[in-house]
N, C-alpha and C positions, 0 to 999 in steps of 0.2 A: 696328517694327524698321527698323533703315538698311538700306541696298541690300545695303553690305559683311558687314552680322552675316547677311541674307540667303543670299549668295551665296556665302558659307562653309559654311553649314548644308544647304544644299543639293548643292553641289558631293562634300559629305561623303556624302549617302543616296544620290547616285546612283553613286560610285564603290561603294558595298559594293551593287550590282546584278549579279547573273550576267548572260551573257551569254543565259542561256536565258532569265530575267525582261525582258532586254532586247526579244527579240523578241518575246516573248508580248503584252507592254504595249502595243508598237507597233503588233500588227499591230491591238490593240484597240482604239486610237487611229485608226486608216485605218477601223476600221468605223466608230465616234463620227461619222468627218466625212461619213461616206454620209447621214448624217441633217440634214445641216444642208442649207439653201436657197440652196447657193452654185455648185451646178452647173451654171445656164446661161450662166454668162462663159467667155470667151475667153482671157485670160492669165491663168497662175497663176504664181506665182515659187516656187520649191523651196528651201531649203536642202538642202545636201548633208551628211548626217551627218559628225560627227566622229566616228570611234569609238574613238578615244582617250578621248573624254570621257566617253564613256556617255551621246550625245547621244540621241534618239528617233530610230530607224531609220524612214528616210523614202522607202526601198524600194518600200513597200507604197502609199503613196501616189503616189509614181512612178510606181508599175504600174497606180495607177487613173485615174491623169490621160492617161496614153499610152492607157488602155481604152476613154475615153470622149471621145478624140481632142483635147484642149487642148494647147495652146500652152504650153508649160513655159520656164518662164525660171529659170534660174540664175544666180549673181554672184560674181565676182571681187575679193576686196578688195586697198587699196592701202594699208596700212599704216603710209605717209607722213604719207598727207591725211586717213584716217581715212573714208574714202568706197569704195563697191562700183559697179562698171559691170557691169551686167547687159547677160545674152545668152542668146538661144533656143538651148536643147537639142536637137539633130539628132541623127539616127545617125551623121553623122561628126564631132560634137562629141567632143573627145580631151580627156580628164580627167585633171589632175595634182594629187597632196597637194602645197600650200605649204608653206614651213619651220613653219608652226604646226599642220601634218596637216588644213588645210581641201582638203575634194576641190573644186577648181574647173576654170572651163575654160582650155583652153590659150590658145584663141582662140574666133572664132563669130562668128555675126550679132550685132553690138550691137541693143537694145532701150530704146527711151527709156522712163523711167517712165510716163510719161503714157497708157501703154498696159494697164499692169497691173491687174487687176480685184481680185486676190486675193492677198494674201500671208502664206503659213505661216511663222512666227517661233520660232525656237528659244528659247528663256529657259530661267533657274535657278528662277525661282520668280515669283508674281505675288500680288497681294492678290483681294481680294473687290470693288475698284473697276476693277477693270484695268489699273491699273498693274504692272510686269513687270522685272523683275531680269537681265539677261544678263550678258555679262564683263565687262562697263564699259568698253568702247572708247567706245559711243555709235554704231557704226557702222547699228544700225536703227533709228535716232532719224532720224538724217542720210536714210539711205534713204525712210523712211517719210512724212520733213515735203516730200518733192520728188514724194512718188504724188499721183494726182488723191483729193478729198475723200469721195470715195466706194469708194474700194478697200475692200475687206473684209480686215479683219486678225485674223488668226487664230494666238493662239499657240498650241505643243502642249507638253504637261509630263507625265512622270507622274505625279505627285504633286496632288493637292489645294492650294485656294488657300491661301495663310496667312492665319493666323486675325488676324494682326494687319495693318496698314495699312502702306505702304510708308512709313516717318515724313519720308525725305528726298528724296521723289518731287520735279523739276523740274515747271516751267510747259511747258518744250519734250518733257518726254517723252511720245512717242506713247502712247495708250491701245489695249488691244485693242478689238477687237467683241465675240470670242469666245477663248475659252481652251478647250480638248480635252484631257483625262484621259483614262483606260482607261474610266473608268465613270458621264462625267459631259460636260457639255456647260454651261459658264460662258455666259452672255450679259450683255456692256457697253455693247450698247445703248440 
């Protein structure tokens, strides 16, 4: 399937999601990643839900990365260039929806990539090779080919991979490591 028949189909099952499915998944999704072997690093990058979108509420992982005292980096995007500058999460980091309802920061510590160990990646959908479907800005293609070679990428989905192949996957698009479901744990390594 192409990214677009993907990311139509997908965008479709997760708007007919309650709000109460929403949180249940998620918070099943925050247990999944207690299992994985990616808890002795130092920076982790966050997306911040859309929930507009019926994104995967990332609350719960918020509250485990603050628990287990890491470095949270969140990013700002710029629309223009099609690129995000990231910046550490503090408690006086002040948090604004953009005109497209992404929570980002106002301001902050910038953070160069080159520090990031781990990054959680929002997507539509993903295949069984780990290639992965988002809104098609490109903006974590961009993000992802500027981290060092060893970050860990981890995307989160509710849903199961598709059973077919991404048919019009790029050479520059990042691959995951790992993909996180409510009930399953993908490995692309």
């Amino acid at each position: 399937m192409t990214k677009a028949e993907l990311r139509k189909a997908y965008k479709q099952l997760r708007k007919h999601l309650s709000e109460e499915q929403i949180e249940t998944l998620s918070l099943q999704i925050a247990n999944q990643l207690l299992t994985l072997p990616i808890w002795d690093r130092e920076f982790y990058h966050l997306f911040l839900s859309i929930t507009e979108h019926n994104e995967v509420n990332t609350e719960y992982i918020l509250n485990i990365l603050s628990g287990k005292d890491k470095n949270i980096i969140i990013s700002k995007s710029n629309f223009s260039t099609l690129e995000m500058s990231h910046y550490l999460l503090t408690d006086a980091t002040k948090i604004k929806k953009n005109k497209w309802n992404i929570p980002e920061p106002v301001d902050g510590i910038p953070i160069n990539t080159s520090l990031i160990d781990v990054v959680f990646i929002p997507l539509l959908a993903f295949d069984n090779t780990g290639h992965r479907v988002g809104y098609g800005k490109g903006f974590y293609d961009a993000f992802l080919a500027t981290c060092k070679p060893e970050t860990i990428k981890i995307g989160l989905s509710f849903f199961q991979s598709s059973k077919k192949e991404i048919s019009d996957a790029f050479k520059t698009d990042v691959k995951l490591d790992y993909c996180v479901v409510p009930d399953k744990i993908y490995t692309f390594l």
